[in-house]
Backbone as numpy.savetxt, mean C-alpha at the origin, in Angstrom:
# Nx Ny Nz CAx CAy CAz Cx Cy Cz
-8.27 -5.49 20.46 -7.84 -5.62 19.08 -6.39 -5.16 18.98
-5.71 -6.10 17.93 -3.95 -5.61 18.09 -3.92 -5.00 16.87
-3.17 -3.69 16.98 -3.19 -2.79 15.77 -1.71 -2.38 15.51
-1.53 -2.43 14.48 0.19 -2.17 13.82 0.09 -1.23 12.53
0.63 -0.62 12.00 0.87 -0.53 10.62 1.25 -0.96 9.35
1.11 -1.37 8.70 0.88 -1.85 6.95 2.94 -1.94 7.13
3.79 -1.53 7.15 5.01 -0.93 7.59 5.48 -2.26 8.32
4.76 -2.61 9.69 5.37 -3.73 10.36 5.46 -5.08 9.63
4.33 -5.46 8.66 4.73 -6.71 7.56 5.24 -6.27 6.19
5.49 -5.42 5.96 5.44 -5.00 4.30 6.51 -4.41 3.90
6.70 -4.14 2.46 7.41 -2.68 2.25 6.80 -2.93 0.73
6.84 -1.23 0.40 6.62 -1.22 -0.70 7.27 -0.35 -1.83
7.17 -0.45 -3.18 7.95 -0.01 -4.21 7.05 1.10 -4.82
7.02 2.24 -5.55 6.16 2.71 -6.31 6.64 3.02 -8.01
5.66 3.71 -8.30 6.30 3.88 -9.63 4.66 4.46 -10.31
5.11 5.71 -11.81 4.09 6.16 -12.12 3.86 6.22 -13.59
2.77 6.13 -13.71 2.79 6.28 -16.11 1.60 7.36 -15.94
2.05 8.50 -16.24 0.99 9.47 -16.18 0.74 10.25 -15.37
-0.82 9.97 -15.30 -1.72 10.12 -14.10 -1.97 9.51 -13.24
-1.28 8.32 -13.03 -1.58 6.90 -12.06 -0.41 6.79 -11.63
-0.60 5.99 -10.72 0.70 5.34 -9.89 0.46 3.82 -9.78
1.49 3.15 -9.58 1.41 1.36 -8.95 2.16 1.11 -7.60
1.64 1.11 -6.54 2.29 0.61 -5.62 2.27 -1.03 -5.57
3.49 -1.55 -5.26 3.58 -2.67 -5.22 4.09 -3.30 -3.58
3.32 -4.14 -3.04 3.26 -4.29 -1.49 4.00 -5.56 -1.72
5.24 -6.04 -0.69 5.54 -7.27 -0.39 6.09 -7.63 1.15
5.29 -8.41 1.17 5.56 -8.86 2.87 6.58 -9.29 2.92
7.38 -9.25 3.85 8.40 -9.68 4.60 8.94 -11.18 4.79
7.43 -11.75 5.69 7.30 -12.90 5.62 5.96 -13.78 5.03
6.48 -14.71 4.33 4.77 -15.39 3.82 3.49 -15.78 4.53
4.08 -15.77 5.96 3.04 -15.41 6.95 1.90 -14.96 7.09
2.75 -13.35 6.68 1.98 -12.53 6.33 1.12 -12.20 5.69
0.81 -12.89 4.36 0.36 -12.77 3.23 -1.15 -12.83 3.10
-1.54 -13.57 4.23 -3.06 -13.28 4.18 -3.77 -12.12 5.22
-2.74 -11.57 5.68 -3.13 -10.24 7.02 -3.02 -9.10 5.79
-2.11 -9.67 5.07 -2.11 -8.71 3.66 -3.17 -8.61 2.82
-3.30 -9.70 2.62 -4.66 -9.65 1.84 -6.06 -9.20 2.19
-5.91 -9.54 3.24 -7.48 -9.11 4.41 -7.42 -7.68 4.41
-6.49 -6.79 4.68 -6.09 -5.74 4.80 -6.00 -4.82 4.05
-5.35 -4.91 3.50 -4.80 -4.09 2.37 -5.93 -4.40 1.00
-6.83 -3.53 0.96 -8.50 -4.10 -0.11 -8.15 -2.88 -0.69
-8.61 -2.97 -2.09 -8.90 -1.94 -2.74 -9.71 -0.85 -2.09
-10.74 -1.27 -1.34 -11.73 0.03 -0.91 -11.16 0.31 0.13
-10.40 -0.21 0.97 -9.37 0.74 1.97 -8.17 1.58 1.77
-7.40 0.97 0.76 -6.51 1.95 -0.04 -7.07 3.54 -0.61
-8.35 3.07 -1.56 -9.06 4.14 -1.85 -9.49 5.21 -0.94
-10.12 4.50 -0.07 -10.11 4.74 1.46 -8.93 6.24 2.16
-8.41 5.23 2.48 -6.76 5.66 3.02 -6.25 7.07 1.73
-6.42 6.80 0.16 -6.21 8.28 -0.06 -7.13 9.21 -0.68
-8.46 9.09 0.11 -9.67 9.68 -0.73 -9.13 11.17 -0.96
-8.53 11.97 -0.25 -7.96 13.32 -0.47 -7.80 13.53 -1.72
-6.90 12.83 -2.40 -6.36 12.82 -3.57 -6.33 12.22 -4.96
-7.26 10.75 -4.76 -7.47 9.80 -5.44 -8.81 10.04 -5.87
-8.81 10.39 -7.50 -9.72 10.89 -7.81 -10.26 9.70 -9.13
-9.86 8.67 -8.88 -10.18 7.41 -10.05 -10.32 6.28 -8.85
-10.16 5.23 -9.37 -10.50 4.09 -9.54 -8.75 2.56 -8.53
-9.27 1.94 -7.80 -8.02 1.82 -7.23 -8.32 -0.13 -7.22
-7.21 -0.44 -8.35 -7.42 -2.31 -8.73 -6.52 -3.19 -8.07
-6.73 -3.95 -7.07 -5.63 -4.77 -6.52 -5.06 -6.17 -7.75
-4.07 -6.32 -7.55 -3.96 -7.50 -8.45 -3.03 -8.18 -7.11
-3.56 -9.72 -7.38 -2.79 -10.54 -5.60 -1.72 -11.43 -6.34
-0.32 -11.02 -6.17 0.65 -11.74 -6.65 0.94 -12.76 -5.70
0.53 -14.00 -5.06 0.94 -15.04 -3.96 1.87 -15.59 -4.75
2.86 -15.92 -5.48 4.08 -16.47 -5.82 5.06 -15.58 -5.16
5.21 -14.06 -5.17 6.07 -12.87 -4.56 5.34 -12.60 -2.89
4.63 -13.33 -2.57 3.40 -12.47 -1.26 3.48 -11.23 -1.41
2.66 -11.13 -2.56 2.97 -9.65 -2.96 1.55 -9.25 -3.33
1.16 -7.64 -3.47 -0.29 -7.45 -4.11 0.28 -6.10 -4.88
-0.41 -5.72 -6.57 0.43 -4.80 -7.09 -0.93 -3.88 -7.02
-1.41 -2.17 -6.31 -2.29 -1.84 -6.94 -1.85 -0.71 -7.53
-3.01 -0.56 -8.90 -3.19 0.44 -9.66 -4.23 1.55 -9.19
-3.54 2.86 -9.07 -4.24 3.84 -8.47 -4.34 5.09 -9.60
-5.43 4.95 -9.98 -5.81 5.80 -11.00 -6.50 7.47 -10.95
-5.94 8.54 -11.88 -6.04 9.81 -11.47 -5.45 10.21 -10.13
-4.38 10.08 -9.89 -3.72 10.03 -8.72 -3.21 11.79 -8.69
-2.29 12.03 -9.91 -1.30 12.42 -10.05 -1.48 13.72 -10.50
-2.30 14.56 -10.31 -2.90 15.67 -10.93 -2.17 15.94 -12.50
-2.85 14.85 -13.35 -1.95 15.36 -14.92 -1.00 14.67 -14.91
0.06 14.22 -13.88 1.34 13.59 -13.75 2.39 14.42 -13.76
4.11 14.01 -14.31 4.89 14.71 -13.42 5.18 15.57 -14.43
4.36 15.77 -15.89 4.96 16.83 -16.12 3.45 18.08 -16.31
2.73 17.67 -15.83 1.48 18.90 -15.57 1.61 19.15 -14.53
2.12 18.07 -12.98 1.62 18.58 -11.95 2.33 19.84 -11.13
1.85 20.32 -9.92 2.45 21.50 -9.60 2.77 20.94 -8.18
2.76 19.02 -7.98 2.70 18.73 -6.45 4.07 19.12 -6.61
4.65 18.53 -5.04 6.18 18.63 -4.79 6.43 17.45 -5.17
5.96 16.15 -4.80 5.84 15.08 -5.45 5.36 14.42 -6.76
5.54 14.99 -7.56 4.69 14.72 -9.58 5.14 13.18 -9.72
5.65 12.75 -9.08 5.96 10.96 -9.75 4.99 10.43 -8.18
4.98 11.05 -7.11 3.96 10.20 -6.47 5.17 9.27 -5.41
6.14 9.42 -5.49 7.19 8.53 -4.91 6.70 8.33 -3.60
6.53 9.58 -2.80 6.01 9.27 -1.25 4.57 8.87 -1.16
3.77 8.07 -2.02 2.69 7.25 -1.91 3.01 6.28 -1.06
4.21 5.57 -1.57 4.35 4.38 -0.78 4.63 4.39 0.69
5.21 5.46 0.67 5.45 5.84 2.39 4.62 6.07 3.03
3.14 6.61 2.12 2.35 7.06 2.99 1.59 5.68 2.81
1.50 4.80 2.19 0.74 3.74 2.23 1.07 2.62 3.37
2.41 2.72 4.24 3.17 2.39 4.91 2.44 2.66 5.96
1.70 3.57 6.50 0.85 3.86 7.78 -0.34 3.62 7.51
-0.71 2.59 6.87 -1.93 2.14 6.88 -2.20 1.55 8.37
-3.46 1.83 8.70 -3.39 1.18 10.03 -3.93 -0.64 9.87
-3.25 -1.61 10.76 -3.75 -2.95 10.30 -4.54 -3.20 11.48
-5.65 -3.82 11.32 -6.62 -4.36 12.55 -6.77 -5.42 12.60
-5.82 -6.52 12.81 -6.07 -7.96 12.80 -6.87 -9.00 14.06
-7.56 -8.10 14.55 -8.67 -9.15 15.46 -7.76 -10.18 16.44
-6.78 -10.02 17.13 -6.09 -11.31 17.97 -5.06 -11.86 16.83
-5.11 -11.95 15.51 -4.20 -12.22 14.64 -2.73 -12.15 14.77
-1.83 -12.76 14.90 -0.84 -12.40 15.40 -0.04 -12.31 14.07
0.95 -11.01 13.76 2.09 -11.16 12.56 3.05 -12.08 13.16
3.76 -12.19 12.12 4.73 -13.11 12.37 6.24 -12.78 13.19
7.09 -13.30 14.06 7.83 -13.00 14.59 9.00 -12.37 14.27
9.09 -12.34 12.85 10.22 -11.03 11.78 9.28 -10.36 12.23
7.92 -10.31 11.67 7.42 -8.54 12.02 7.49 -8.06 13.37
7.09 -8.66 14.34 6.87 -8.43 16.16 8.50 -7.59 16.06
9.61 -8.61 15.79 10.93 -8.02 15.73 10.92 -6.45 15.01
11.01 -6.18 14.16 10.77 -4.84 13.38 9.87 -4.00 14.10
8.43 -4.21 14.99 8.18 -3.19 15.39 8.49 -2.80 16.86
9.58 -3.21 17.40 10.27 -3.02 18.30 11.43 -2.50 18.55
């Protein structure tokens, strides 16, 4: 099995209202877009930050951008002006959403990505 990180097709944006955050994922190449989709599921995200993610986590699949926006709910203990993280807006979500691990079965990314993780 060939394994990469979320990082080798993607990048992502974040941003927070509250107690929640939105990471917004966009591949690189449109290639990509269905290793994205396979991948990157709501119950693996949730997954990926059960530590901290204490709600509810909604993918929405933007294929015009090859993009997917999710909403990650109770994230933020209170948000940035209750919380006591070092992070209260959540900014390094996306970074950490960046090491998602990808398991694409023989799937090959596309040759922008192969390039980037080299």
């Amino acid at each position: 099995m060939d394994e990469g990180l979320l990082r080798d097709i993607a990048w992502v944006h974040s941003g927070d209202k509250g107690d929640n955050i939105n990471l917004g994922v966009v591949v690189w190449d449109r290639n990509d877009y269905g290793l994205l989709l396979e991948e990157v599921t709501a119950d693996r995200v949730k997954e990926h930050f059960s530590d901290i993610c204490h709600g509810s986590v909604t993918r929405y699949e933007l294929p015009n951008l090859w993009a997917v926006n999710l909403v990650l709910t109770r994230i933020l203990d209170g948000g940035p002006a209750r919380s006591l993280r070092l992070d209260p807006q959540g900014k390094t979500l996306g970074d950490a959403l960046l090491l998602l691990p990808l398991r694409h079965d023989g799937r090959s990314v596309s040759d922008e990505a192969k390039k980037r993780q080299s």
